[in-house]
SEKELUM-973416 format. One record per residue (C-alpha): x, y, z; residue in one letter. Coordinates in steps of 0.05 Angstrom, whole numbers, padded with zeros to 5 digits, always signed. Example, Ala and Ser with C-alpha at 12.3 -4.5 7.8 and 13.67 -1.06 7.14 Angstrom:
<rs>
+00246-00090+00156A
+00273-00021+00143S
</rs>
This chain:
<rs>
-00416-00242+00425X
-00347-00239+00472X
-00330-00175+00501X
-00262-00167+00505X
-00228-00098+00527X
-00294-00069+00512X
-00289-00094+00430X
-00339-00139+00413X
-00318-00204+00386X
-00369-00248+00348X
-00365-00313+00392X
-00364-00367+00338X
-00290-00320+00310X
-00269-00331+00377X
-00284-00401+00388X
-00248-00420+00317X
-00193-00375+00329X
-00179-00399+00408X
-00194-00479+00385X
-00149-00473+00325X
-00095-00443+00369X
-00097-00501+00417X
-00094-00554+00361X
-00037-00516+00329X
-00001-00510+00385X
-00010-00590+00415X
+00014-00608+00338X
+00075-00560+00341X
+00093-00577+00418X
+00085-00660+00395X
+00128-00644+00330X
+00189-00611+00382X
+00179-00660+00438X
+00190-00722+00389X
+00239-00694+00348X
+00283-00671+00391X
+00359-00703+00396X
+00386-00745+00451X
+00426-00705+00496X
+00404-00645+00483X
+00360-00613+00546X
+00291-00621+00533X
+00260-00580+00589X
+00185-00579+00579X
+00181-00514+00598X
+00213-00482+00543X
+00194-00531+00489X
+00123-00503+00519X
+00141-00431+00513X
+00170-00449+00433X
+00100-00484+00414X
+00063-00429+00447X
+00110-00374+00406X
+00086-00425+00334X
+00020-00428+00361X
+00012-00344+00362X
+00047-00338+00295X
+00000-00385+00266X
-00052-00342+00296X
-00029-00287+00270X
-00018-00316+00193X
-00093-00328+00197X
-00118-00262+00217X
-00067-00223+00166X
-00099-00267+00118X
-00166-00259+00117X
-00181-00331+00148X
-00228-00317+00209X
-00266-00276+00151X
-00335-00310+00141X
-00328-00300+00064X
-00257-00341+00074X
-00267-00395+00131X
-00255-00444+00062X
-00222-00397+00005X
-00178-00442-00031X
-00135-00375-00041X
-00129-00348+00028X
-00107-00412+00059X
-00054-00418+00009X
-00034-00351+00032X
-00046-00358+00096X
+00002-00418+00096X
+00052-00392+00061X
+00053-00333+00112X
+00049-00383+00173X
+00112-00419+00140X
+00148-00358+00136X
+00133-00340+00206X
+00142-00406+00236X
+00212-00412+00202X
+00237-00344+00227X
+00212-00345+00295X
+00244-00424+00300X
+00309-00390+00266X
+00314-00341+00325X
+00275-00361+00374X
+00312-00430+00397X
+00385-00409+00400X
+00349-00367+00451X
+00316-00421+00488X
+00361-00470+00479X
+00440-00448+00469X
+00467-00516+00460X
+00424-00520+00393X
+00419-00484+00329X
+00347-00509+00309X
+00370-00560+00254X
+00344-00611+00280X
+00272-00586+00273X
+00228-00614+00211X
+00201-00540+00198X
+00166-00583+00133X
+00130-00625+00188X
+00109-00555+00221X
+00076-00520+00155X
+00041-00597+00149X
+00014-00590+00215X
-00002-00517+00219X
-00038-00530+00145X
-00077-00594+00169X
-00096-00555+00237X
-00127-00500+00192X
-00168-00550+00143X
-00187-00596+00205X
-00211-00545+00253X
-00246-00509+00193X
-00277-00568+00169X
-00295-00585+00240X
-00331-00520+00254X
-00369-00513+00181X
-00403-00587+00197X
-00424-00544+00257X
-00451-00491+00231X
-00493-00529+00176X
-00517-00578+00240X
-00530-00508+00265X
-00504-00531+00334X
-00466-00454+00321X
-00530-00418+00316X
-00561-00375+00366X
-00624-00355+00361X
-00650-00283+00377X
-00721-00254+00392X
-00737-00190+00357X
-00798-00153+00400X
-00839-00112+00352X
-00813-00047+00333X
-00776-00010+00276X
-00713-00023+00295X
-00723-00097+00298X
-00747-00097+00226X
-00672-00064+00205X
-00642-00111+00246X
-00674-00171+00219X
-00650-00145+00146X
-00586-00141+00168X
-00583-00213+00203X
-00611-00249+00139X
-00548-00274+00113X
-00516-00278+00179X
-00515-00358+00187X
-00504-00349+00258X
-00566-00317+00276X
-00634-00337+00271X
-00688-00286+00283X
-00746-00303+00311X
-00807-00255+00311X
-00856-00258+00375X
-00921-00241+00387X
-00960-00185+00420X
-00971-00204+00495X
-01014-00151+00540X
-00995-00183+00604X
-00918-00180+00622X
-00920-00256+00655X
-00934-00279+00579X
-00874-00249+00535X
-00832-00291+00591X
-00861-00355+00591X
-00867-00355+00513X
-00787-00339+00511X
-00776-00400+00554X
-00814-00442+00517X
-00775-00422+00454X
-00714-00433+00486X
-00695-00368+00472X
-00644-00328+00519X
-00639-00271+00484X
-00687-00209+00466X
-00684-00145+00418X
-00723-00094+00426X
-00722-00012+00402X
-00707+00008+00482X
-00707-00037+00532X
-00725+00020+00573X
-00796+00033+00533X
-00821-00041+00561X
-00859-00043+00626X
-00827-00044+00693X
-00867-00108+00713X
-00847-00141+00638X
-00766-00119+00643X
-00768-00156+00720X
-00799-00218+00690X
-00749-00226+00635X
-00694-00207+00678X
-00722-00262+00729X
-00731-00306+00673X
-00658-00306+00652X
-00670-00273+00588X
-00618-00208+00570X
-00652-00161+00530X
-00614-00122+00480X
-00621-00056+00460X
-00623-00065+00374X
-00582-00006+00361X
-00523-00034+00418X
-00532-00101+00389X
-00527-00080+00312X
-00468-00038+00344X
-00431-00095+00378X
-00452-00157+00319X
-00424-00106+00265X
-00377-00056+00288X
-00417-00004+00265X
-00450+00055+00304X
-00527+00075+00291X
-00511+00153+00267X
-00585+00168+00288X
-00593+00133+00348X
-00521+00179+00369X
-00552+00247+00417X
-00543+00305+00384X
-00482+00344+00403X
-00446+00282+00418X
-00374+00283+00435X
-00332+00238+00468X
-00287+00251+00534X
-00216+00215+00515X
-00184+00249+00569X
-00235+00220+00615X
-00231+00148+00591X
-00152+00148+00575X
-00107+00146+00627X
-00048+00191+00622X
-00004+00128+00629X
-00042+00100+00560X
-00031+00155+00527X
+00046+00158+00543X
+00046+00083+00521X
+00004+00097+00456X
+00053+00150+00446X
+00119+00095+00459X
+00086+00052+00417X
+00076+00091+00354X
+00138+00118+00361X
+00168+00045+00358X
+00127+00015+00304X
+00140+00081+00260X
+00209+00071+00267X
+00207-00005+00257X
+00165+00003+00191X
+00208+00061+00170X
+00268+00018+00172X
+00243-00046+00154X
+00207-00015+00083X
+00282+00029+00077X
+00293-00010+00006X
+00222+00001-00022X
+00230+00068-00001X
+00290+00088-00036X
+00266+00041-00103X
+00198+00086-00098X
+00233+00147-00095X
+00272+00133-00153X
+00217+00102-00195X
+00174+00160-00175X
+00226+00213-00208X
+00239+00171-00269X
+00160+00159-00292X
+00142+00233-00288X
+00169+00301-00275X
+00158+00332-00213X
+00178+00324-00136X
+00176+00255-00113X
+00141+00271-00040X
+00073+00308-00036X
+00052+00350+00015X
-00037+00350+00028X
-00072+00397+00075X
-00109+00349+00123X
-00146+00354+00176X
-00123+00321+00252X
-00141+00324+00323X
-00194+00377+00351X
-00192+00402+00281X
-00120+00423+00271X
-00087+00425+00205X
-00030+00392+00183X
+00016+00373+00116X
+00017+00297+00106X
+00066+00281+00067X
+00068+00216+00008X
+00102+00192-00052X
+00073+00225-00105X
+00027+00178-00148X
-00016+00238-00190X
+00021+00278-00244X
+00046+00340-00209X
-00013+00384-00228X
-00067+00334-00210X
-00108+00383-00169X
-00100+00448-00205X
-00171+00463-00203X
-00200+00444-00135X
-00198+00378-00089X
-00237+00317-00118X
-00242+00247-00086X
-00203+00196-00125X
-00245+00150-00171X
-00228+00077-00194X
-00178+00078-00248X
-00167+00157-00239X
-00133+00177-00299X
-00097+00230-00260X
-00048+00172-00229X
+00014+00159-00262X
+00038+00083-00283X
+00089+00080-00221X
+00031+00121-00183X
-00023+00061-00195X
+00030+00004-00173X
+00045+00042-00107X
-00019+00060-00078X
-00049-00015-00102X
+00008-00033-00049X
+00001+00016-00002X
+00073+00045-00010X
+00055+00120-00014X
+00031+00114+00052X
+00108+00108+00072X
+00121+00180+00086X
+00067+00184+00134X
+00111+00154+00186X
+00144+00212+00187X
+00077+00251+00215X
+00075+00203+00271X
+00139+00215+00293X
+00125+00288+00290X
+00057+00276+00334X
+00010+00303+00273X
-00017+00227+00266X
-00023+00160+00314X
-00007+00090+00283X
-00085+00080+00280X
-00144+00127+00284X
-00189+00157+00230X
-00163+00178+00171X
-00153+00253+00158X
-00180+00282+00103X
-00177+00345+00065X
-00210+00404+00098X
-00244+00412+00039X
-00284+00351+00048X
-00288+00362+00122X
-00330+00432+00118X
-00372+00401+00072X
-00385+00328+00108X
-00389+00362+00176X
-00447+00415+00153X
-00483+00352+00122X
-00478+00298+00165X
-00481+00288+00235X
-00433+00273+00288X
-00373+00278+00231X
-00335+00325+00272X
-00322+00277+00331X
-00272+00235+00288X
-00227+00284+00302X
-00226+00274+00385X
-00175+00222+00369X
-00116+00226+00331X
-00119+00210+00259X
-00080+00144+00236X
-00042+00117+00175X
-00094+00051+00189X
-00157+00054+00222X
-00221+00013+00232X
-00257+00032+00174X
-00203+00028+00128X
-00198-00049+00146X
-00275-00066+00147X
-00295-00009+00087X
-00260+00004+00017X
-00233+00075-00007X
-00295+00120+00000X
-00293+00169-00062X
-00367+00194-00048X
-00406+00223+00009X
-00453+00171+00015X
-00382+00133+00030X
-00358+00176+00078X
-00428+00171+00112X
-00413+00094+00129X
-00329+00101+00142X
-00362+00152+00192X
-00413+00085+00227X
-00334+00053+00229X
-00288+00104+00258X
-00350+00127+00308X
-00343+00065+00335X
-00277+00070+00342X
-00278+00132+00381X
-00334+00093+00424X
-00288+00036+00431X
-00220+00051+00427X
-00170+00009+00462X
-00101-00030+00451X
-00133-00099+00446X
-00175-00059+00385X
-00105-00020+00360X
-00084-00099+00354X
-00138-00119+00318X
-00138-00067+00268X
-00056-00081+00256X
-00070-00148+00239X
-00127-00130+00195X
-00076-00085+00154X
-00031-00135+00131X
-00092-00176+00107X
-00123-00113+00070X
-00044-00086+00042X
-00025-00162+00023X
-00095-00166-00023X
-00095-00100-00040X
-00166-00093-00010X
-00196-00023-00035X
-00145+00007-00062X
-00151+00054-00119X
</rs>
């Protein structure tokens, strides 16, 4: 696993991701550099910073697309998509980006069909490249799991992982032997219920050894993205003012100011088509206002297009079930595509919501969660979001027991939070909004 900005990264994602950006962007800088007109300045520099712009984009396509999803690494369907979305990018960024660079050209004379060839064939060969890999298992690392309880979830957990392999080990009474058995395994790295629990004399041998000894809880924590709810002290809270700068939270502020703005004008046209399809299918208004709950517990209105009839809740506040008769026709199409979440723009710029964070719910659910399950109340020491990271890695919860794992997500969050993860998550979104991934 690759730390980076304190998110974990699972290392073979990074590896495909970081090799597939290289190829991409030697194809796109080759494509430029030969095609490029006589006369025309070809400074390598900039031709450079152009492939570099493709290479990102391309990047990006594949991560708003599900592609660096194990389930996807070869789903006919996603790289279809995920082309189609590279094309589109790699056409509009070439469209603005090289009057820019270059003034004396307007871009015609780049092949953008020789691009989408080579940012397709980049996809298929690396993927292709790293799959023989993995089945060679030259991608596999192998793990030790010490005896212990936790090891035996972990090992569950890792069974269908095809980048692990567990390996169980022995009793040994004297610390020298847990060492030398490791070695002669070729195994580097250990899991154990608390490293601390293992003998001072056993933890300097491994140490001396070379072997890092994880442990299972932090490991489960970084290889899934998922905090352990009851390995969490009780009374936990986190200290954001301690571990955000007031400079980060001025530029967290800037920036969810901009992208509200941005996403309030770019979606300007759905909007207005919503609101009139809204008012046409059924009577009542066309926004809805929710009690919800936000930061250190404060309640808010969110507001949304209305996709329920008008008295959907005249009784008390349910969760919303799969095909929830209480949604209207126009209602079902806009919350499949994540268009009632529009409106909530307009509690960012107000400061009720961030851009990302947990989601707020109703403070009906919230007395009820919070008196039931641990830890539920320290969502709420960060601002709540319109996307977050158990929205993107979890579909709609419309239970408790689902609420109970959203909560293993948006802990680790909290734990976690940073802008490299704020980055992750907004690329995420457009994968989970363009497939419609747990929407009800």
């Amino acid at each position: 696993m690759t730390s980076l900005f304190g998110h974990s990264v699972r290392s073979e994602l990074f590896f495909l991701s970081l090799v597939e950006a290289l190829v991409c962007f030697g194809a796109f800088y080759a494509i430029l550099l030969i095609g490029i007109p006589d006369g025309l300045s070809s400074n390598p520099a900039i031709l450079l910073l152009l492939a570099g712009m493709m290479a990102l984009c391309a990047s990006f396509a594949c991560g708003a697309t599900g592609l660096y999803q194990q389930k996807n690494w070869l789903n006919t369907g996603r790289l279809i998509s995920g082309s189609l979305l590279g094309a589109t990018m790699l056409v509009i960024v070439t469209q603005l980006a090289v009057p820019q660079l270059l003034p004396n050209s307007s871009g015609a004379w780049i092949n953008r069909l020789e691009l989408v060839t080579a940012f397709v064939a980049a996809v298929l060969v690396t993927r292709m490249a790293f799959l023989s890999a993995v089945h060679a298992g030259m991608m596999r690392q192998r793990v030790a799991l010490l005896p212990g309880l936790e090891g035996d979830r972990l090992r569950t957990a890792l069974r269908n992982d095809t980048m692990f392999e567990a390996v169980d080990v022995p009793s040994h009474n004297h610390p020298d032997l847990l060492p030398h058995w490791l070695a002669g395994q070729r195994l580097r790295t250990a899991i154990t219920d608390d490293p601390a629990s293992l003998p001072p004399a056993q933890r300097h041998a491994l140490a001396d050894a070379g072997i890092r000894v994880w442990a299972a809880t932090d490991f489960a924590e970084r290889r899934l993205g998922q905090v352990d709810l009851d390995r969490l002290p009780i009374g936990w809270q986190p200290d954001m003012a301690a571990r955000e700068s007031l400079a980060v939270r001025v530029l967290r502020r800037g920036m969810d100011i901009s992208m509200s703005l941005l996403l309030l004008l770019l979606t300007l046209p759905v909007s207005l088509l919503a609101t009139l399809a809204v008012k046409l299918d059924s009577p009542g208004p066309v926004f809805y206002r929710q009690q919800r709950v936000g930061l250190n517990g404060q309640v808010f209105a969110l507001y949304k297009f209305r996709s329920m009839s008008a008295d959907a809740e005249k009784g008390h506040a349910v969760w919303a079930t799969k095909n929830d008769p209480r949604v209207t026709r126009v209602g079902r199409f806009i919350r499949l595509t994540r268009i009632d979440e529009i409106p909530q723009v307009f509690n960012v710029l107000r400061g009720d919501m961030a851009f990302i964070g947990p989601r707020p719910e109703r403070p009906e659910f919230v007395s009820r969660l919070c008196a039931i399950m641990p830890h539920y109340e320290a969502r709420a020491s960060v601002p709540p979001g319109i996307t977050g990271w158990a929205q993107v890695n979890y579909s709609y919860g419309a239970s408790d027991a689902d609420a109970q794992v959203k909560l293993t997500y948006d802990l680790y969050y909290v734990r976690r939070r940073s802008l490299f993860l704020d980055l992750l998550i907004i690329i995420a979104t457009v994968r989970v909004v363009l497939f419609q991934e747990g929407a009800r």
